[in-house]
C-alpha positions in Angstrom: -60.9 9.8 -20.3 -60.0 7.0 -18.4 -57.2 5.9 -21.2 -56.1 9.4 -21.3 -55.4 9.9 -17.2 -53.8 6.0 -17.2 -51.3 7.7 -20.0 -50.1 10.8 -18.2 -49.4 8.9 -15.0 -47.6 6.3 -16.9 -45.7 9.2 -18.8 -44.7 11.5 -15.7 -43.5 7.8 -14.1 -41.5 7.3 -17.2 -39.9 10.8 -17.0 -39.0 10.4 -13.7 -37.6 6.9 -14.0 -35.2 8.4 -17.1 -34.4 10.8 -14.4 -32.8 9.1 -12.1 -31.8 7.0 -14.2 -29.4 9.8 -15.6 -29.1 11.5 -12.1 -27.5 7.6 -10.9 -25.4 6.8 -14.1 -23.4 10.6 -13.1 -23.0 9.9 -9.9 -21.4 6.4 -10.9 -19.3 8.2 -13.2 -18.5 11.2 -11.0 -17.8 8.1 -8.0 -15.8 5.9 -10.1 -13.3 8.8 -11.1 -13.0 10.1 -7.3 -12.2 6.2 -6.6 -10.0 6.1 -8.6 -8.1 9.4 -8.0 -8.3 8.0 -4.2 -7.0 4.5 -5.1 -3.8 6.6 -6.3 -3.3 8.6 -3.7 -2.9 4.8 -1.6 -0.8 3.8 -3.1 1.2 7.2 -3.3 0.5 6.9 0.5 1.7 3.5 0.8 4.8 3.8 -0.8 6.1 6.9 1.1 5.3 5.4 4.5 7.0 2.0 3.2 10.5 4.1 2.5 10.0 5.6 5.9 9.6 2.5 7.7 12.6 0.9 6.4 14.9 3.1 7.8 13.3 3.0 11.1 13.7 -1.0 10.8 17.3 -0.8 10.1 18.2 1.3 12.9 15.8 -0.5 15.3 17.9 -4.0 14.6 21.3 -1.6 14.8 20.5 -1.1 18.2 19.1 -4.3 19.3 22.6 -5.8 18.1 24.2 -3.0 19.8 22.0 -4.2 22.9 23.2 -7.3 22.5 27.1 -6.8 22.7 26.9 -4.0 25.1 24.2 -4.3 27.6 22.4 -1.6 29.1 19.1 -1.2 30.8 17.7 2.2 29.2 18.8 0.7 25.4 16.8 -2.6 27.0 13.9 -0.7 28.2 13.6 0.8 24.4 14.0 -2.0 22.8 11.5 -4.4 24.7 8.0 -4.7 23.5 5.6 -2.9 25.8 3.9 -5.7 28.6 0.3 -6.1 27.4 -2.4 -5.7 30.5 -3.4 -9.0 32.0 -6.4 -10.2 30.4 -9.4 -10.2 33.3 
């Protein structure tokens, strides 16, 4: 009897071990495809705001030499790097 009781528990922990054993192994594989759908989308991401910022660059310097030759103090005001708050 006691064999027999010692046997089922062992079985249902079994079972339930396979279980989530299955249950983590499709989550990993359902993760792992969602990563790497994501890690696409990055660099998809990456790439557009790289060809955006390049332009922005190239007219930034445009005006800063602009700046330079003729001086005047709203171009200045855009061109300057905000003051950063005094440190307490």
């Amino acid at each position: 009897m006691k064999c027999e009781t010692t046997n089922g528990i062992l079985t249902f922990v079994l079972g339930a071990l396979v279980l989530l054993g299955v249950l983590f192994a499709l989550q990993t594989f359902f993760l792992t495809r969602e990563l790497r759908q994501l890690g696409v989308k990055a660099a998809a991401a990456n790439t557009a705001l790289a060809q955006m910022q390049a332009p922005a660059q190239a007219l930034f310097n445009d005006v800063t030499a602009y700046n330079k030759k003729n001086p005047s103090p709203d171009l200045t005001k855009l061109v300057e790097p905000p003051a950063k708050p005094a440190a307490k």
